[in-house]
C-alpha positions as CSV (number, residue, x, y, z in Angstrom):
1,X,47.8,-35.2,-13.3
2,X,46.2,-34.2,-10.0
3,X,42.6,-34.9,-9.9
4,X,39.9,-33.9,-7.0
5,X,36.8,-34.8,-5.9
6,X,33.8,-32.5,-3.6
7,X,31.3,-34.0,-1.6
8,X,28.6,-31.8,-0.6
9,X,26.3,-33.3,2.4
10,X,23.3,-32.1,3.7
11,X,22.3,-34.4,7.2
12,X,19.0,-35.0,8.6
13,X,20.0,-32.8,11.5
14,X,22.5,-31.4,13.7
15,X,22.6,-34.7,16.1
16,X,22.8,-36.6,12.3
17,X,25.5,-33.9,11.5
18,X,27.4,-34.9,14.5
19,X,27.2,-38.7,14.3
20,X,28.0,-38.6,10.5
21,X,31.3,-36.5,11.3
22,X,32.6,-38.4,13.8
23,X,32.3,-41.3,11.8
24,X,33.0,-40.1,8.6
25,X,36.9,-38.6,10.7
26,X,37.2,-41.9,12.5
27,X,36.6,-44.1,9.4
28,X,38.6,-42.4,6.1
29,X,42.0,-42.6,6.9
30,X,41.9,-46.3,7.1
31,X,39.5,-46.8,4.0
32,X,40.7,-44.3,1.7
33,X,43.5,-44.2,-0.8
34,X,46.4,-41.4,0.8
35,X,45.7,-37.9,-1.1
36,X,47.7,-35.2,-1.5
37,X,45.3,-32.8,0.5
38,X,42.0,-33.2,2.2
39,X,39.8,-30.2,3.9
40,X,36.4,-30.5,5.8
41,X,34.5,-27.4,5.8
42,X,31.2,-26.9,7.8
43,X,28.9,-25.1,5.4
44,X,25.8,-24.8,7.8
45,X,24.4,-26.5,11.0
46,X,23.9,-29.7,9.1
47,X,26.4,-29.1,6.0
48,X,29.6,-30.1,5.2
49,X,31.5,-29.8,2.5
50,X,34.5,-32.3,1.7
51,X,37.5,-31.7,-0.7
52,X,40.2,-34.3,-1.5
53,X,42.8,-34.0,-4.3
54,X,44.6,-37.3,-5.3
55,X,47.5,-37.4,-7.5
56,X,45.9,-39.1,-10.3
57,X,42.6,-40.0,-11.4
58,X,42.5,-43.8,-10.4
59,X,43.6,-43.3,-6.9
60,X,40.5,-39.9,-6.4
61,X,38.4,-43.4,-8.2
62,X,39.2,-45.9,-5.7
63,X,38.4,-43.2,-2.8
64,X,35.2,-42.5,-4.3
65,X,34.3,-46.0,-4.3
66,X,35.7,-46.4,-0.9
67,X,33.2,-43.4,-0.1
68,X,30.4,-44.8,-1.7
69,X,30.8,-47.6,0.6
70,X,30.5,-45.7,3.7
71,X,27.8,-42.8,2.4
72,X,25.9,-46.4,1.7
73,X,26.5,-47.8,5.1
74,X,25.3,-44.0,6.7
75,X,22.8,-42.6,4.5
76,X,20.2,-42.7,6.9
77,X,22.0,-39.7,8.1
78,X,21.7,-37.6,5.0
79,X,19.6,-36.3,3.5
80,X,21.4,-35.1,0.4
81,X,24.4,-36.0,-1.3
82,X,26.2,-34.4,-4.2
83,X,29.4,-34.9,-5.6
84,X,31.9,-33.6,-8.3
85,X,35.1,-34.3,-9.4
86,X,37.7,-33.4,-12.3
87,X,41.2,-32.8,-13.2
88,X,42.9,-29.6,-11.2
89,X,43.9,-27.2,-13.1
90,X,45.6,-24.7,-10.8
């Protein structure tokens, strides 16, 4: 079953906005498991919203430890992290 995970990030600022983006683009796609779909939305100035369905629930696990990894490594850029996940339904 196809399972997805939502980051919501707040940065510091826009300049931390920036930074974080750019490494957050340049770093996934050679960290992360390969999902089905992935979408970046700018929710703000220094927002951003990050949605990624997997097809099950132990590949959406290992890229959220893969994510943890890097929020870890960066989270002197942001100032507030919240995430969700679950089964899709639709």
């Amino acid at each position: 079953m196809a399972y997805g995970r939502i980051v919501n990030i707040e940065y510091q600022s826009e300049e931390d906005y920036e930074i974080g983006i750019k490494k957050w683009i340049d770093w996934f796609p050679h960290n992360t498991p390969a999902e089905s779909s992935r979408n970046t939305i700018r929710t703000g100035d220094t927002t951003v919203f990050f949605l990624a369905t997997y097809e099950t629930e132990k590949l959406a696990n290992e890229g959220a430890l893969a994510a943890k990894k890097f929020f870890d490594k960066e989270g002197h850029h942001i100032r507030e992290l919240i995430a969700f996940h679950g089964p899709v339904v639709a």
